[in-house]
C-alpha positions as a Markdown table, in Angstrom:
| # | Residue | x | y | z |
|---|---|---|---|---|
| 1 | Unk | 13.5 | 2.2 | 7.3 |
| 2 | Unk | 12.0 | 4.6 | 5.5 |
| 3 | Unk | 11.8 | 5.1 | 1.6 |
| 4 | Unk | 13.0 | 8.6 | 0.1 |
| 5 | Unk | 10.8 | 8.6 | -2.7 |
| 6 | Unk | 8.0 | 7.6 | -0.5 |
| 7 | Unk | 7.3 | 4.7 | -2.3 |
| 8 | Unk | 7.0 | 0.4 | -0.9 |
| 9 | Unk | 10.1 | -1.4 | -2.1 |
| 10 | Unk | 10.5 | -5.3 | -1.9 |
| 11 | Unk | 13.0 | -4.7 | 1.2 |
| 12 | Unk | 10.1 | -2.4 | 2.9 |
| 13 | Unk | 7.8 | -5.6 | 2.5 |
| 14 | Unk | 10.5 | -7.9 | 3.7 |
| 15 | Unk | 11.0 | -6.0 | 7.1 |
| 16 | Unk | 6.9 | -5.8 | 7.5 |
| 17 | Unk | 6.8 | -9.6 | 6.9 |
| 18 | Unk | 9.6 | -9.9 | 9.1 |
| 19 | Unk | 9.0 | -7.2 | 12.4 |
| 20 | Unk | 5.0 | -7.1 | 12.2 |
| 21 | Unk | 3.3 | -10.2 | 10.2 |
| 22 | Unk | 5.5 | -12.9 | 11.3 |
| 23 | Unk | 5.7 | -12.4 | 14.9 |
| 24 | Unk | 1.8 | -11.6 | 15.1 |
| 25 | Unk | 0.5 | -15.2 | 13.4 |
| 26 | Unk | 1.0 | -18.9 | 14.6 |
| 27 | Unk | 2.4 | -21.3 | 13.4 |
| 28 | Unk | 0.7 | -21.6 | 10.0 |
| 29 | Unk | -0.8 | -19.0 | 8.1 |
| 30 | Unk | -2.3 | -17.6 | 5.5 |
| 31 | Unk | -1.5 | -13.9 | 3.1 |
| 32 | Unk | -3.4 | -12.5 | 0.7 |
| 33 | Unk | -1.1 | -10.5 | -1.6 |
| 34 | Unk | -1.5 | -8.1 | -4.7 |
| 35 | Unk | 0.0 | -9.1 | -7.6 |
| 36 | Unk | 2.5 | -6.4 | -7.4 |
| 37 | Unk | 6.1 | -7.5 | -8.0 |
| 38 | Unk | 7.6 | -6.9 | -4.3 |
| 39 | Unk | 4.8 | -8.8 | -2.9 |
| 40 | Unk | 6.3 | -11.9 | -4.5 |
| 41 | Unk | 6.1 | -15.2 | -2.8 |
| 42 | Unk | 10.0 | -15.3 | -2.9 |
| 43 | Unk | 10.7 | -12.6 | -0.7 |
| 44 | Unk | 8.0 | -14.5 | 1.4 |
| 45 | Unk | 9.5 | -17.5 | 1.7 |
| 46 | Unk | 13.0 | -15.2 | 2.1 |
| 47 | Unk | 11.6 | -13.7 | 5.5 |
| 48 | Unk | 10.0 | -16.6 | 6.8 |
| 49 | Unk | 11.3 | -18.0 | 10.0 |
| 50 | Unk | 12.0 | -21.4 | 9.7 |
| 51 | Unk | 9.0 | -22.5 | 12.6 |
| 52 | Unk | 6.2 | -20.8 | 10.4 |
| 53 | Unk | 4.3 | -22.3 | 7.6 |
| 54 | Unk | 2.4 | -19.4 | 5.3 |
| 55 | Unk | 0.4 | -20.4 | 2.1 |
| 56 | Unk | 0.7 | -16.7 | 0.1 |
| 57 | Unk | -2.5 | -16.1 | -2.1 |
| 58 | Unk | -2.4 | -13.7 | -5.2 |
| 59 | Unk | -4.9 | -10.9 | -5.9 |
| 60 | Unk | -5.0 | -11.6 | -10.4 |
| 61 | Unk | -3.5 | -8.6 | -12.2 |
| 62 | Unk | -6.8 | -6.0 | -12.7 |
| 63 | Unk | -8.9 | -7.0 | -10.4 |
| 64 | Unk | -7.6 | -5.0 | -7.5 |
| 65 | Unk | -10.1 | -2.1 | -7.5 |
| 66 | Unk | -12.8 | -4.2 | -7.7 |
| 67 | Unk | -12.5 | -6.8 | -4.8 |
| 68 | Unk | -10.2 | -4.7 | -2.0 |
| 69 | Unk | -12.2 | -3.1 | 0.0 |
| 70 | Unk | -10.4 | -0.2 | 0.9 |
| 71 | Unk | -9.4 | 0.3 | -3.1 |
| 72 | Unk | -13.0 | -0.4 | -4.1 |
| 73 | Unk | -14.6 | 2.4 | -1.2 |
| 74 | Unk | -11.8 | 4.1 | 0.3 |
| 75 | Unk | -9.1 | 5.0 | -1.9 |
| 76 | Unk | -12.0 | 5.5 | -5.0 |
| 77 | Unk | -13.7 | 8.1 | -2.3 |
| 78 | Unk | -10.4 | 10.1 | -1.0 |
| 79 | Unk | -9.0 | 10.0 | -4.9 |
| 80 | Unk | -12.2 | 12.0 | -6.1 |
| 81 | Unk | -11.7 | 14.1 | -3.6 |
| 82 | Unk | -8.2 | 15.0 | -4.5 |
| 83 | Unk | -9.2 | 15.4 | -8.1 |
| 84 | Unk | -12.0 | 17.6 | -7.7 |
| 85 | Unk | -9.7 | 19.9 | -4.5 |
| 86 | Unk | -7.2 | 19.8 | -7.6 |
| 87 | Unk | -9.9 | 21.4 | -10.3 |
| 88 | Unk | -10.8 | 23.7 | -7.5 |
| 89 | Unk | -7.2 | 25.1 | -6.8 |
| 90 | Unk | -6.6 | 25.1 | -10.8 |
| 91 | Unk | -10.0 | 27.3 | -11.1 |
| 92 | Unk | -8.7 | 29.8 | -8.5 |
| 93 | Unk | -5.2 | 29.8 | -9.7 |
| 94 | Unk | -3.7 | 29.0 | -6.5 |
| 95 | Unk | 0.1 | 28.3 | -6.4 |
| 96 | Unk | 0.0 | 24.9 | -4.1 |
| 97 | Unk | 1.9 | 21.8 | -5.7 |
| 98 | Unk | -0.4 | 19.0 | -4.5 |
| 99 | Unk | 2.1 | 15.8 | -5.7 |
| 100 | Unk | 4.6 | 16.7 | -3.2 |
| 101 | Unk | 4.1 | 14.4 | -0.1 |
| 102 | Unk | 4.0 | 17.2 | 2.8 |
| 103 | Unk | 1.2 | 19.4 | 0.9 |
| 104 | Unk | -0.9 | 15.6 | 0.2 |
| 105 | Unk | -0.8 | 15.0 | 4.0 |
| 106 | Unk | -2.0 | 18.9 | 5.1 |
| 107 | Unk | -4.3 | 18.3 | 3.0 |
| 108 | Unk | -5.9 | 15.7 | 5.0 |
| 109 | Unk | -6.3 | 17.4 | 8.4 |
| 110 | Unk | -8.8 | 20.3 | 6.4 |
């Protein structure tokens, strides 16, 4: 199921809970969640099959960046990058529309 606007939805995070989390952990478990509202512990508890036990954890609100890894060294690192390939195509005057999805990902394999 894919998303046309190319963005998670609470019904994308039920069918990952449901085809990939679920069937890969034991009988009890535990998830650490952002505090994002489709991560809720409801649509947990929704997907659950009824032989698993999962004690959902909650990133606070704001602190995100700072103790994710991948937000706090990967995504920080990649999003500077962007910005300053974005300054450098402004600069030459280059028509390329980097927020659409398909010029983002070529823009990854230079």
């Amino acid at each position: 199921m894919t998303s046309a606007s190319g963005k998670l939805t609470s019904e994308h995070f039920k069918t990952w809970l449901k085809d990939v989390y679920f069937p890969n952990v034991g009988h009890s478990s535990v998830l650490l969640i952002d505090s994002w509202s489709g991560h809720c512990p409801n649509a947990v508890k929704e997907a659950a099959p009824p032989n698993k036990i999962v004690d959902v954890k909650i990133i606070p609100k704001g602190t995100t960046g700072k103790i994710q890894p991948l937000d706090a060294f990967g995504f920080r690192v990649w999003k500077n990058y962007v910005r300053r390939f974005e300054d450098s195509i402004t600069l030459m005057n280059e028509d390329i529309e980097l927020h659409k999805r398909n010029n983002i990902i070529k823009l990854q394999t230079l």
